[in-house]
N, C-alpha and C positions, 0 to 999 in steps of 0.2 A: 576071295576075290578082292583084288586092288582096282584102283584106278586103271593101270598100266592094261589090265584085263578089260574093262570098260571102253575104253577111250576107240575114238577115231585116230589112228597115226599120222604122222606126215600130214595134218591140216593144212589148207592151202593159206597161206597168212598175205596180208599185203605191206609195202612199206609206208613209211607217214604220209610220205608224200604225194601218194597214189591219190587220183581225183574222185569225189565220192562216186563221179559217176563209173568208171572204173571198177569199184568197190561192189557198187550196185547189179554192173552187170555179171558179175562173178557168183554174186549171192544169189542171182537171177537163175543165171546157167546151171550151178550147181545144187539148186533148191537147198540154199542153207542158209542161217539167221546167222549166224553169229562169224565171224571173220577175226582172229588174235591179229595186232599188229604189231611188227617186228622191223630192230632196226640192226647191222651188224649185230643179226643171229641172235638178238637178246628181244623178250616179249618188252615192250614199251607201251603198249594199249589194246584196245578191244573196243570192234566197233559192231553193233545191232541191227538190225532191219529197226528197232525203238530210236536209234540215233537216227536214220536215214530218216523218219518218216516225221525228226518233225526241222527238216527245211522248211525256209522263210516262204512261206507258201504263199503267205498273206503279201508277201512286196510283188511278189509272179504274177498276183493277180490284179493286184492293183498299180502296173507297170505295164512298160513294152515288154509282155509275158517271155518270149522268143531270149530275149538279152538277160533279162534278172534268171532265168532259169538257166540259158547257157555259164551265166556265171554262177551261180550255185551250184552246177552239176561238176565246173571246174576246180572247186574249193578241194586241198586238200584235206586229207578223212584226219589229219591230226588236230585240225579245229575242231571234228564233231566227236573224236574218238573218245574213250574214258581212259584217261592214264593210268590211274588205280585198279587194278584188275585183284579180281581176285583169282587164287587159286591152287591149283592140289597138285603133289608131289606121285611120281608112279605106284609108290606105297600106300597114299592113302586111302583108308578103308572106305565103303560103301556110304555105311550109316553117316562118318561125314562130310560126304560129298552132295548128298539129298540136304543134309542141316544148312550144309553153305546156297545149297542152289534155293532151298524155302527162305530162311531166312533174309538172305539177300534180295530173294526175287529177283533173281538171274536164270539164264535160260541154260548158260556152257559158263564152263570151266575148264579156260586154259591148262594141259597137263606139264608142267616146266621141269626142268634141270635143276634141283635146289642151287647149285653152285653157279651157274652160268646165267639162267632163266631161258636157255634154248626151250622153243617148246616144241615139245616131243610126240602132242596130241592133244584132243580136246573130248571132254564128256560131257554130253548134253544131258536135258531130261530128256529127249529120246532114249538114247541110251540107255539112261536107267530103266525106262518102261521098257522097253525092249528085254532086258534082263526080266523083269516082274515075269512080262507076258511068258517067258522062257517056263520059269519057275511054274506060274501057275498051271504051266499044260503039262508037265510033269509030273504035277499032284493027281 
């Protein structure tokens, strides 16, 4: 079992300069955390429901809430995004895929194109539990 076996394919990605609200409603719709983002077909960041949630909450509330919020829901996600992503190739094995998501305390891992960084799909820990749960009702 590789990655490429794991993963979600064809993940919905957004571009930099999509607005977080944008971003938010997608993550909304589609009950999912994690969003890669792409720019000319190459991974350039990865944004969280942990980026979203921590907008300037505190200016929304202590402002004309209606205005500080319409502008922060218009910010684009490549100010909140993480450029550093990390992540796994279609080959990589199981064992470290779990190492990178504990370690890092990350939720998904982008699946890329070693050569290009297209991303191909992504593996959560869902996924991996989803594998476990497989396994164990098999026993």
């Amino acid at each position: 079992m590789r990655a490429r076996d794991l993963m979600t394919s064809n993940p919905v990605t957004v571009a930099p300069q999509a607005s977080i609200a944008e971003a938010w409603d997608l993550m909304r719709e589609l009950e999912i955390r994690h969003i890669p983002v792409v720019a000319n077909g190459a991974l350039v960041g990865m944004l969280s429901d942990r980026d979203l949630a921590h907008l300037d909450m505190m200016s929304v509330l202590a402002s004309d809430a209606s205005e500080v919020l319409r502008q922060e829901l218009g910010t684009p996600i490549a100010k909140v995004m993480h450029p550093d992503v990390l992540v796994v190739e279609p080959e990589t094995g199981p064992g470290e895929i779990v190492d990178l998501l504990l370690e890092h305390k990350v939720g998904a891992l982008p699946v890329v194109a070693g050569d290009t960084y297209e991303v191909l799909g992504i593996v959560s820990y869902i996924d991996v539990l989803r594998v476990i749960r497989d396994r164990l009702g098999e026993a």
